[in-house]
N, C-alpha and C positions, 0 to 999 in steps of 0.2 A: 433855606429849605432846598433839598438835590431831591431833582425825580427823573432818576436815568431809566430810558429803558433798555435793556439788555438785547443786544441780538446775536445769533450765531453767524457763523463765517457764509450761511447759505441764505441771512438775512433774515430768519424767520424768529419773530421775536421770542426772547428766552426768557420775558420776566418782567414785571415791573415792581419795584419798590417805593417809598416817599420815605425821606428822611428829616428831621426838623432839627436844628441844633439851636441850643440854648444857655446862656450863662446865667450861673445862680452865683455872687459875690462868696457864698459861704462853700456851697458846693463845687465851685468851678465849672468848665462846659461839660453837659451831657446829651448825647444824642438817642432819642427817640423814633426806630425806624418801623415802615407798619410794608409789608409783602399784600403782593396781591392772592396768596394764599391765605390771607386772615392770621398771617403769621405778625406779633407785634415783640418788640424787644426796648428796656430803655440803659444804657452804656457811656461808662466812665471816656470819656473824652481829652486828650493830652495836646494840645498844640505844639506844633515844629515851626521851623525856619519858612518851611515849603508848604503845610498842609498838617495831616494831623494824624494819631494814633486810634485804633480803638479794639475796641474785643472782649473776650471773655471766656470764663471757665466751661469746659465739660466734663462729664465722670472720665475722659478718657485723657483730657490734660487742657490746651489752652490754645484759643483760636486769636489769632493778631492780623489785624489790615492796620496798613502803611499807605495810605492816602498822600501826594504827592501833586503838587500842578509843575507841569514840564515847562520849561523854555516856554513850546508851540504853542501855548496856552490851555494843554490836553488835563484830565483832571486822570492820573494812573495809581492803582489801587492795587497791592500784592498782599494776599491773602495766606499765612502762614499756620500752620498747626505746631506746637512742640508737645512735650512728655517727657513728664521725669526732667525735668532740669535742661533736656537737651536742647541745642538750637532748632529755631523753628524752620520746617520744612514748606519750603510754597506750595501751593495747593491750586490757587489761581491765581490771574492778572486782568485785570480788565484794564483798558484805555476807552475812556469817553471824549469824544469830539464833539463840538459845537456844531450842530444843524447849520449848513450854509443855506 
């Protein structure tokens, strides 16, 4: 379970979400995330070397995060859009650190 909260560069929180991931032997991992907007989604899930894939369709094309843990032990997330085939453009990056 990840429950990041989001903040901007002047500190003032941008958000909070709860994420829950899950293995089904048949299904494989899917992740279940719920917004503190009452916004909830549930997502095909791929694991990497590093961390893991996930995302999904819109009428306008296709949304991908690239989930990563770094060296530092940072957990870094880049958020991509494509259309039509094309490669996907970043859109955002988050870096989460560990509360000292």
């Amino acid at each position: 379970m990840a429950e990041p909260r989001v903040y901007s560069r002047i500190r003032r929180s941008g958000g909070t979400a709860l994420a829950v991931i899950a293995h089904d032997p048949q299904a494989g991992y899917r992740m279940r995330s719920y917004t503190m907007e009452g916004r909830s989604g549930d997502f095909e899930l791929t694991l990497s070397d590093s961390g893991f894939v996930w995302g999904f369709d819109t009428p306008d094309g296709r949304v991908r995060y690239t989930m990563q843990i770094t060296p530092q032990g940072e957990w870094r997330e880049v958020g991509e859009f494509s259309r039509g085939g094309a490669p996907g453009r970043p859109f955002i990056e988050m870096v989460v650190r560990k509360k000292r």
